[in-house]
LOVOLO-894401 format. One record per residue (C-alpha): x, y, z. Coordinates in steps of 0.1 Angstrom, whole numbers, plus 2048, in hexadecimal, padded with zeros to 3 digits. Each point is the difference from the previous one (the first is absolute). Layout:
N
XYZ...
END
This chain:
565
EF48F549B7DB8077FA7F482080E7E87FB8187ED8268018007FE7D87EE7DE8017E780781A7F68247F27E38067F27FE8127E17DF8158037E97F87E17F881F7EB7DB8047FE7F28177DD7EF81B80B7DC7F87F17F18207EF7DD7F47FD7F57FA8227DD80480B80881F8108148137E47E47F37E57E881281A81281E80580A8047D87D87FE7FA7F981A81B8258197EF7E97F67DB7E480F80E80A81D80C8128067DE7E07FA7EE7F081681C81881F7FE81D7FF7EF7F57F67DB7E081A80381881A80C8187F77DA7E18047EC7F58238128238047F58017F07DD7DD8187FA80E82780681F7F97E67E77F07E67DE80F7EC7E17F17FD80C7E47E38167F381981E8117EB82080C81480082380081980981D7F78218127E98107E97E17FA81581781181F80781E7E77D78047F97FA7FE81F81981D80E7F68127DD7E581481880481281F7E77EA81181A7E180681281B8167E88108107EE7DD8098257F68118008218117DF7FA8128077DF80981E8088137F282080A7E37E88108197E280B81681D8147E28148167F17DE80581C7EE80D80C81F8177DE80280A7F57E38078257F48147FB81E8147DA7F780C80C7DC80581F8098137ED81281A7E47E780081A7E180581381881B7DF7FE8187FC7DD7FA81E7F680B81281F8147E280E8187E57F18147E280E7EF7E37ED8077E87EC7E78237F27EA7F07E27F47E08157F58188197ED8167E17EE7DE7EF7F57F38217F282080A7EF8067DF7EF7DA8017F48048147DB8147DB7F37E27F08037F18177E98078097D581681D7FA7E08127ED7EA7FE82681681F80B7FD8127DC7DD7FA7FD7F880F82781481E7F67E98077E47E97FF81B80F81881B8108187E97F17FC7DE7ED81A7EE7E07F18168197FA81C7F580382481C81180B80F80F7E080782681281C7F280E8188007E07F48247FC7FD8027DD8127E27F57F77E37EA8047DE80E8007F17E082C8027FD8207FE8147ED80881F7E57E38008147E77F281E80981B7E57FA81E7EE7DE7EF8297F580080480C8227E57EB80B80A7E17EF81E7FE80280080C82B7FF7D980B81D7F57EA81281880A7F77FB8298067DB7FE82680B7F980581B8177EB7EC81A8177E57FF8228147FD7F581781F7F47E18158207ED8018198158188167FD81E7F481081D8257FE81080781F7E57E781880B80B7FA82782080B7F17F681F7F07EF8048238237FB8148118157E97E581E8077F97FC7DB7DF8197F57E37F37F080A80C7DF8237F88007F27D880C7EC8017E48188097E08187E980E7EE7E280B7DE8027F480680B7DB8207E97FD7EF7DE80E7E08097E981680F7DE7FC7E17EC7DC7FA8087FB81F7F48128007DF7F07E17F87DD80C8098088217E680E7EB7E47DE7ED8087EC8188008108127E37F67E17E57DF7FC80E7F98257FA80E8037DD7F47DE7F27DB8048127E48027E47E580280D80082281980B8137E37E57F07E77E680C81680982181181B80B7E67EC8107E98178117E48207FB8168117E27EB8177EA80B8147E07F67EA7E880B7DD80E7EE81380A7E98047D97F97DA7F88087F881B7E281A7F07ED7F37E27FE7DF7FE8087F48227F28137FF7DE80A7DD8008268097F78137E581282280B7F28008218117ED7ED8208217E97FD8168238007EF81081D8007E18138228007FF8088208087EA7F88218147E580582080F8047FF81581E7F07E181181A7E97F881881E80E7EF8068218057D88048238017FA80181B8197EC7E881B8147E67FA81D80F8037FD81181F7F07DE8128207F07F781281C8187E97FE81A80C7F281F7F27F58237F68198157F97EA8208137E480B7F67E381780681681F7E781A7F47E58078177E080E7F07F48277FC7E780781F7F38237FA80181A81B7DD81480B7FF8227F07E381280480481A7E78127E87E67E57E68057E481B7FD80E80E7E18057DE7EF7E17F480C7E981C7EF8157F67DD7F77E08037DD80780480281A7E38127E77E87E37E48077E88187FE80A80A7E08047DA7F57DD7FD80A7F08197F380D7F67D87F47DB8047E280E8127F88187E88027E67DF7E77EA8187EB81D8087FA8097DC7FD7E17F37DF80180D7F58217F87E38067E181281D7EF81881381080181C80C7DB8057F57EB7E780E8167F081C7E57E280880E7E180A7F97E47E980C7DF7F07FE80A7DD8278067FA8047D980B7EA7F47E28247F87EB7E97ED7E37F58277FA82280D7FA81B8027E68187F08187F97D87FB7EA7FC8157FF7EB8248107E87E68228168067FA7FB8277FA7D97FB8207FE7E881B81581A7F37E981C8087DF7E781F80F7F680C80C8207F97DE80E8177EC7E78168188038087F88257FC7E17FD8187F87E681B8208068007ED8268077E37F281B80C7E481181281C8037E98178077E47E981E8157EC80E80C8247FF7DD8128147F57E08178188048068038217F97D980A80E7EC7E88247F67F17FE8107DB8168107EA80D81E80D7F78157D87DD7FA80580280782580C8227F37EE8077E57DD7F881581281B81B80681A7E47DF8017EC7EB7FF82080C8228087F780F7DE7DC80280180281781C8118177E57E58027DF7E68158067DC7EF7FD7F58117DD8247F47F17F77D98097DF8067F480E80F7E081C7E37FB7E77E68097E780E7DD8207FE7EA80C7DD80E7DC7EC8047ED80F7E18217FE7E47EC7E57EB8207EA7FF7FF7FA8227F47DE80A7F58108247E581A7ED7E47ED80C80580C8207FC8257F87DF80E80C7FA7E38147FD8018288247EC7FF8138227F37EF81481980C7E78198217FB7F48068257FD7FA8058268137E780E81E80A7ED7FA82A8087FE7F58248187E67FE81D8118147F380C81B7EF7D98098247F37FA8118128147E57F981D8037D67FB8268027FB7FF8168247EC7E98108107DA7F082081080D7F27FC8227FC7DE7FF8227EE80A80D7E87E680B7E98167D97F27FF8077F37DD8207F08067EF7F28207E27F27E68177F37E98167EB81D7DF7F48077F77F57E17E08177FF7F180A7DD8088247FA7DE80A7F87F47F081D81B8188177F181D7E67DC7FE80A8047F182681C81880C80881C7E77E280B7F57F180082581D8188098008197E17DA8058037F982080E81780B7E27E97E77E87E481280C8108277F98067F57DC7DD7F07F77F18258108198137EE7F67F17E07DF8018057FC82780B8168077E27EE7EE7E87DF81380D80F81F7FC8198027E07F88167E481E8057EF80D7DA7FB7E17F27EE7EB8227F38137F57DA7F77D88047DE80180A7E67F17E47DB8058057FC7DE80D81C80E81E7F382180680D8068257F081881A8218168038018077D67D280280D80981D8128188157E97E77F87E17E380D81281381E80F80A8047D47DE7FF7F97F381A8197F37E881981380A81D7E47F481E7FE7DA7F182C8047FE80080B8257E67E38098187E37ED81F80E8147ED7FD8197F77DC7FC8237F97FB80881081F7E67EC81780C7E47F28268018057F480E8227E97DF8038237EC7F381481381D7EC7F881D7FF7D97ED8207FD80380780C8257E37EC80E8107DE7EA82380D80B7F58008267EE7DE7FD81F7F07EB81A80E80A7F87FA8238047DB7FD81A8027E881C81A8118007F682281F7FB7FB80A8247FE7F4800826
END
């Protein structure tokens, strides 16, 4: 007897996976970009410190030269010495700052965030350069170090401080501005003190912000070049230690050595980060109820006159680089004038540099925006093999890891090695750009990957029952949605590329001068008004780029998120 289930069942047809679909030939070209981008430059950088200057393998004689001399040792010394004050100082300052933010009700908040997040818009020499100013041998203030120079630990510790305060506060901020108010009314029932509320709610909800904003804070400081090239005077460390390297004596092996020597405790620090994010857990649930502050005269006082001395100080170094950027000859003939703004007079490049940061800055957010969002959308949106899906993941997060100088470095030996079919693009405005997106890479990725992960996936399945192009859902529905974070990445770019030293001061040609590498050349060759009055310039103009971008996001995003409402 025939079986009637057996001849009615359908055997299901096996369909070949196909491994060159549109979306995994997308994806591999974005994963062979960022390859090209990071990962080969990073092998050369490599390839260079074990080899001499024929190109011959020589192992780790060039590390044995270099440690040959007390200076390798005392250069490391000073830049953990540095790394260590900075990062304690500046975690302490922002600690307190991000406690009356979020944990008082001090008037004038919004006044105090804006000022405190207004050193990013500004290059890392702005703060160096107004210290030379307040407590250089001309300084206005200079009695206050009572005796001592500014040109050493102590200048280059409050340059860091000040640059490396907002990164620092956008942490904190965050991980003190997400808590449950139902644990404080318990401290309160349980006739908890103030102190005792504080180490065991306070501290414990805000412990991983906090690590993270020291291990942050930690590779900014040691890896920063261009605080210490200005204000360091005789106090090396690693990372001019690699300028004079390589641009003073032109010895790119021992560049290549120090470079990576640099690049271990970063790599170390992101381990750490990493690490600790994967242990973090929810502090708040979906029952949490938010954090409304209590009045407190005396607490609120007190915070309040920090805030105002923190902002004043914040002030008073971009207001002094303005300031003397228009003085005739400080400190003896303190006319205003123009004069320093004449860049064509200078040994800087000239407003040429200005014209070039603007163009480069420019591409840069225009095609870092689109890279992003393109490789995230791939990623995140579309069916493709789950390797590259990984290995997209895994090198986006590495970028947040080299220091600046180190890409720069790896970029020389991987774009100018004459067999390298890609050497026409070294000196050109491409490098520059290419060099930036990739430095800031991590930080935009995360940011797009945050924000597509917001948008349900149910619209594409939805698109794809409906027979709608998936371009056409990309532009019409996705894009709409994940534009406020669109909009973050093409600013972030943008500011960045204004203000970078360290990731294109090796890659410039004279044809790309840029107003950053302007101001440390002029500051090199004694001109420190005309370097004052091009950080300046790029300050009013990430400033001008700022208030761009909040009157486009109001305008756009106003149409565009009512959703959210």
């Amino acid at each position: 007897m025939t079986n009637i289930a057996a001849t009615f069942s359908v055997v299901p047809k096996v369909v070949p996976k196909k491994a060159f679909t549109p979306g995994n030939l997308i994806l591999l070209f974005v994963l062979l970009l960022l390859v090209l981008g990071l990962v080969l430059p990073m092998l050369m950088i490599g390839d260079f410190s074990l080899s001499n200057k024929a190109g011959e393998f020589i192992g780790l004689t060039n590390f044995l030269e270099y440690f040959s001399t007390q200076s390798p040792l005392y250069s490391i010394g000073n830049t953990f010495k540095i790394g260590i004050i900075t990062t304690l100082l500046v975690i302490s300052l922002t600690f307190i700052y991000a406690y009356a933010l979020n944990r008082s009700q001090i008037p004038g908040k919004k006044i105090f965030k804006l000022v405190a997040f207004l050193p990013i818009l500004a290059p890392s020499l702005m703060p160096a350069i107004s210290l030379v100013y307040l407590f250089g041998n001309q300084g206005l203030i200079k009695e206050i170090l009572m005796g001592e120079s500014i040109y050493g630990p102590i200048g280059i510790a409050m340059g860091l401080a000040f640059w490396c305060f907002p990164h620092a506060l956008i942490i904190i901020n965050t991980a003190l501005s997400v808590t449950d108010q139902r644990l404080y009314e318990s401290c309160k029932a349980l006739n908890a003190s103030k102190l005792e509320t504080f180490f065991t709610v306070t501290l414990p909800s805000a412990k991983y912000g906090l690590i993270s904003a020291l291990l942050v804070t930690f590779t900014l400081t040691i890896t920063d070049f261009g605080v210490p090239k200005v204000i360091g005077g005789q106090f090396n460390v690693l990372a001019t230690d690699i300028y004079k390297q390589v641009v003073g004596q032109q010895n790119f092996q021992t560049g290549a050595v120090v470079s990576m020597l640099l690049l271990l405790p970063a790599l170390m620090t992101f381990a750490i980060d990493r690490y600790l994010r994967s242990k973090q857990k929810d502090m708040v649930d979906h029952r949490a109820t938010p954090y409304q502050p209590e009045k407190n005269h005396l607490r609120d006082t007190l915070l309040f006159i920090y805030c105002l001395l923190v902002s004043g100080v914040i002030l008073a170094f971009i207001g002094t680089a303005i300031y003397a950027s228009f003085i005739s000859f400080w400190p003896y003939n303190m006319d205003l004038t123009l004069a320093n703004y004449q860049f064509e007079f200078m040994d800087g490049g000239g407003w040429s540099a200005y014209f070039n940061s603007l163009e480069m800055a420019a591409w840069t957010a225009l095609f870092g925006t689109c890279f992003v969002v393109l490789s995230v959308y791939m990623t995140e949106k579309v069916k493709v093999s789950s390797w590259l899906r990984r290995g997209i993941q895994g090198l986006a997060l590495m970028p947040m890891a080299i220091p600046g100088m180190v890409l720069g470095l790896a970029y020389i030996f991987f774009f100018n090695h004459p067999d390298n079919p890609l050497n026409f693009l070294y000196g050109s405005m491409a490098i520059l750009v290419i060099s930036t997106v990739i430095h800031y890479y991590t930080v935009c990725h995360m940011t797009a990957t945050t924000s597509l992960k917001q948008v349900d996936s149910a619209i594409e399945s939805v698109s794809a029952s409906l027979k709608v192009p998936q371009w056409v859902t990309f532009f019409k529905v996705t894009m709409p949605m994940s534009l406020p974070a669109v909009l973050d990445i093409g600013f972030y770019y943008f500011v960045n590329a204004m203000t970078t030293v360290s990731a294109v001061v090796f890659l410039y040609s004279s044809d790309t001068m840029l107003a950053s590498v302007a101001v440390l050349n002029m500051d090199d060759a004694g001109d420190i008004a005309p370097a004052a009055a091009m950080a300046t310039m790029i300050f009013i103009t990430s400033a001008a780029a700022k208030i761009l971008y909040g009157a486009l996001s109001h305008g756009v995003l106003k149409r565009t998120q009512a959703w959210r409402r």
